[in-house]
C-alpha positions as CSV (number, residue, x, y, z in Angstrom):
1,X,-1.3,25.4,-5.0
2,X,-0.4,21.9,-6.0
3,X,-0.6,18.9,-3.1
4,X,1.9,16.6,-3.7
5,X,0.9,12.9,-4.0
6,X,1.8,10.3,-1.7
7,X,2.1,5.8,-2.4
8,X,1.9,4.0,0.4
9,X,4.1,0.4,0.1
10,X,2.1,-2.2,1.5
11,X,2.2,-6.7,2.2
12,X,-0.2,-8.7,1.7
13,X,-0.2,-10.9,4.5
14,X,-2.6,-13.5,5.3
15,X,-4.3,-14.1,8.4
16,X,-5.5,-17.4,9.8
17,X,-8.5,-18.4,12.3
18,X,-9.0,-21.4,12.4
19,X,-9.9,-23.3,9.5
20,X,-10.4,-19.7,7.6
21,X,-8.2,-17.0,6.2
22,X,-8.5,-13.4,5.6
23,X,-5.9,-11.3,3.1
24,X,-5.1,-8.2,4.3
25,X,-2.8,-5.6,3.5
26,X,0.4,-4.0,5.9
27,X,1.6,-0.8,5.6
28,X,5.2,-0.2,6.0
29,X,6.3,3.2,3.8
30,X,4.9,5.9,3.0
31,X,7.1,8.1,0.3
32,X,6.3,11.4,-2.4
33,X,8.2,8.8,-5.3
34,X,6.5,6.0,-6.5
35,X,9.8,5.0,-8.6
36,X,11.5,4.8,-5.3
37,X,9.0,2.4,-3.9
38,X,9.3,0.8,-7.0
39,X,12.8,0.2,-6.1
40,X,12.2,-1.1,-2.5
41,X,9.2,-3.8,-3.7
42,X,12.1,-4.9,-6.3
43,X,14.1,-6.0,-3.9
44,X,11.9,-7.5,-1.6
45,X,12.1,-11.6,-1.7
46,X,8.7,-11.8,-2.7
47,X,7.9,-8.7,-4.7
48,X,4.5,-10.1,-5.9
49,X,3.2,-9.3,-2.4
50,X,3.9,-6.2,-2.2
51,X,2.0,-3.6,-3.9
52,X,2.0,0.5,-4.5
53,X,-1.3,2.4,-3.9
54,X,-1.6,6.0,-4.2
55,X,-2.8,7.7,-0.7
56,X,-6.0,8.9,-2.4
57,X,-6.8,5.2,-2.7
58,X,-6.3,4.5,0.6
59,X,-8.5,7.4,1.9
60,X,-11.3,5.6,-0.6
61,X,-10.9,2.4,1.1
62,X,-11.6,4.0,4.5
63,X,-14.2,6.1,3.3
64,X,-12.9,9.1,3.3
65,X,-13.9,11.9,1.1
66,X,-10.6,12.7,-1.9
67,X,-8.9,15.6,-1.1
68,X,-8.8,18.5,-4.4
């Protein structure tokens, strides 16, 4: 059986403390099309700060073990 893949839309939003900053990234969709979130970041004002990672990155990043 075949999983389905998933792309997270994310921000990148910076955070500031002080005299330093730190990039991080925002979630705020999750969706089974990447052309659809394709779509979305298009139309965002900014779409250069926005970015499409599939979920099996994410579970890398958090050091989680890829699934299949």
């Amino acid at each position: 059986m075949r999983q389905s893949m998933s792309y997270w839309l994310e921000k990148r939003i910076a955070l500031r403390r002080g005299e330093t900053s730190q990039i991080t990234w925002r979630r705020y969709a999750v969706c089974g099309s990447r052309p659809l979130l394709e779509r979305v970041r298009a139309g965002q004002k900014q779409p250069e700060s926005w970015r499409i990672v599939p979920e099996a990155f994410i579970e890398r990043e958090n050091g989680r073990e890829m699934a299949g």
